[in-house]
N, C-alpha and C positions, 0 to 999 in steps of 0.2 A: 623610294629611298626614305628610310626611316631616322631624318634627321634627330628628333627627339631622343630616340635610342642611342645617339650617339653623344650629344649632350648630356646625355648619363653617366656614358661609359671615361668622356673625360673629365665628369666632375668626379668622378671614384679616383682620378686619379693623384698619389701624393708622391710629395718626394720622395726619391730613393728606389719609389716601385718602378717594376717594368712599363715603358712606355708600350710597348707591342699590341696590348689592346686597343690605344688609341691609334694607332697606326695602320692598322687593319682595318678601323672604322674608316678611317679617314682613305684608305686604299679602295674602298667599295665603295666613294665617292663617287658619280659621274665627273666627266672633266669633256672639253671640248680642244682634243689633245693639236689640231689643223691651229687653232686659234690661238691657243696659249701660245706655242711654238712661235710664233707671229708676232706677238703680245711682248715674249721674251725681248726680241731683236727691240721693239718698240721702248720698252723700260730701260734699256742699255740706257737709252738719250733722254726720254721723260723721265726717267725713275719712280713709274708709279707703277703699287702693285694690287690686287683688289682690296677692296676697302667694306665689303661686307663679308658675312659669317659663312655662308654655302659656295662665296668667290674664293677668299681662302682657302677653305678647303678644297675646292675645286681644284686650286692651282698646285695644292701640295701635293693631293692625289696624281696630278700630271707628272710631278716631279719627283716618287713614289715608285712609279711605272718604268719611267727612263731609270733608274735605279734597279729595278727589276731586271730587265733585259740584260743590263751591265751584270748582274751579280748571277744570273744564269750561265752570259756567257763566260763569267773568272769562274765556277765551276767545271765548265768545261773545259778549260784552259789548265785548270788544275790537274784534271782527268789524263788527258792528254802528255800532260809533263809525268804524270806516274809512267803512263802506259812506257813514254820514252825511257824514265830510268831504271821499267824492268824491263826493257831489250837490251839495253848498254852495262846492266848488272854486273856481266860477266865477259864483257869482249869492251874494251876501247872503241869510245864511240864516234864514229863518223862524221867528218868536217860541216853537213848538213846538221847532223843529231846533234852535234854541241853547239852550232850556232843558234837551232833554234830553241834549244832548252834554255840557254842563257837568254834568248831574246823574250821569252816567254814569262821569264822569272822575271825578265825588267817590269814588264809591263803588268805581270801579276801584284807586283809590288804598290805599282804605280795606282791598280784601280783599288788598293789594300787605303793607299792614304786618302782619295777621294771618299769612301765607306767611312772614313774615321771621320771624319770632317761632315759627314752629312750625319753621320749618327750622336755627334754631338749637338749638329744644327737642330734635329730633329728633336733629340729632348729640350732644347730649351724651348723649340715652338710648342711643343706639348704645355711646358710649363704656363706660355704665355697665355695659351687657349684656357686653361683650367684657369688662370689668375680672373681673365674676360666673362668664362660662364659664371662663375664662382660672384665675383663681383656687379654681375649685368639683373639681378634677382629676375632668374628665369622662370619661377614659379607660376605653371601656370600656363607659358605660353604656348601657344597654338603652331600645328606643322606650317601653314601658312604665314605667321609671324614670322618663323624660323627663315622662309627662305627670303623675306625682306630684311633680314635683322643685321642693322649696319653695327662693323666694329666701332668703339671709341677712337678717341683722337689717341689718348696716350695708347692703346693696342697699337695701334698702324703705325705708332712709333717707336713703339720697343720691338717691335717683330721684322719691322724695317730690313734692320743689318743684319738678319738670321736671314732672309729672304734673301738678301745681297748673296750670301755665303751659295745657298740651295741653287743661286742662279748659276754662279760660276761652277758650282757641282757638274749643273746639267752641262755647260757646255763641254766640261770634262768626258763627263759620257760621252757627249756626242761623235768626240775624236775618237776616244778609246774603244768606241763599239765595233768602228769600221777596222779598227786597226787586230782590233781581238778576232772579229771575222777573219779577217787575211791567215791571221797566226794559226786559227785554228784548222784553217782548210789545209794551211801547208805543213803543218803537223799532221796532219792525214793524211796526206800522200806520202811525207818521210815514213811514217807508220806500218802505209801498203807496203811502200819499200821494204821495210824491215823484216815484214812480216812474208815478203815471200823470200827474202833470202834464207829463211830461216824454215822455207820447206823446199 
């Protein structure tokens, strides 16, 4: 893992620009996804979250992931809702097809404001990483440096309440993934249905 190269890529970063490069850096992070998970339930009550430079990004990267998954399955969720209102285009749709088109739209909506709220989490952590490299005079430093290299006090306390946010994100996934699971399979089977009435 080429942390240096990514110390790079988030000191290129200024306001206004797309965060996405550093996001992807930070996506290619390893993480210790068993442990974070664990870590999470634990910081509810300690509220602590890591406090060096490869830990954070560790943690965001975990957090990156679970957001991944989410935003795979509201693709498919969207798919699915097409597929439904080109079988219903043209014929009044079926006590199933309209319960779960609307039930689909709730819950599309629903992982729509979780996105919004982590995409804004997201930039200001960007911002807060480039304010730490930008300020830490990295010049110099070695990959090894890098993986001891603890953030300052005022980092871990401006990034604090952006963490706070990323946490309650995640447990938002957590719900919505099993719940978008369900949606989707049984939009499948109304699907098959539809699809053999229609030969």
């Amino acid at each position: 893992m080429n942390y240096l190269e990514g110390i790079e890529i988030i000191q290129k970063y200024t306001a206004g620009s797309s965060v996405e490069p550093v996001l992807q850096f930070v996506s290619s992070v390893p993480y210790d996804g068993d442990g974070f998970a664990r870590a999470l339930d634990e910081i509810g009550g300690i509220n602590r979250y890591p406090d060096t430079f490869v830990g954070l990004l560790s943690f965001l990267s975990f957090l990156l992931a679970e957001k991944k998954i989410v935003s795979d399955l509201y693709e498919s969720a969207l798919e699915r809702y097409d597929r439904l209102n080109q079988h219903t285009s043209k014929r009044k749709p079926t006590e199933e097809e309209a319960k779960i088109k609307r039930t689909l739209t709730d819950f599309i909506l629903k992982v729509e404001k979780v996105f919004e709220v982590q995409d804004l989490t997201d930039e200001s952590l960007v911002k807060e990483l480039n304010r730490f490299v930008s300020e830490s005079n990295l010049y110099g430093i070695t990959e090894n440096e890098v993986k001891n290299l603890k953030l300052s006090t005022k980092t871990v306390a401006l990034v604090e309440s952006h963490l706070d946010k990323l946490r309650e994100s995640y447990y938002q996934y957590k719900k919505l993934r099993s719940i978008m699971e369900r949606l989707i399979r049984i939009a499948d089977y109304i699907l098959e249905d539809a699809e053999r009435m229609r030969t």
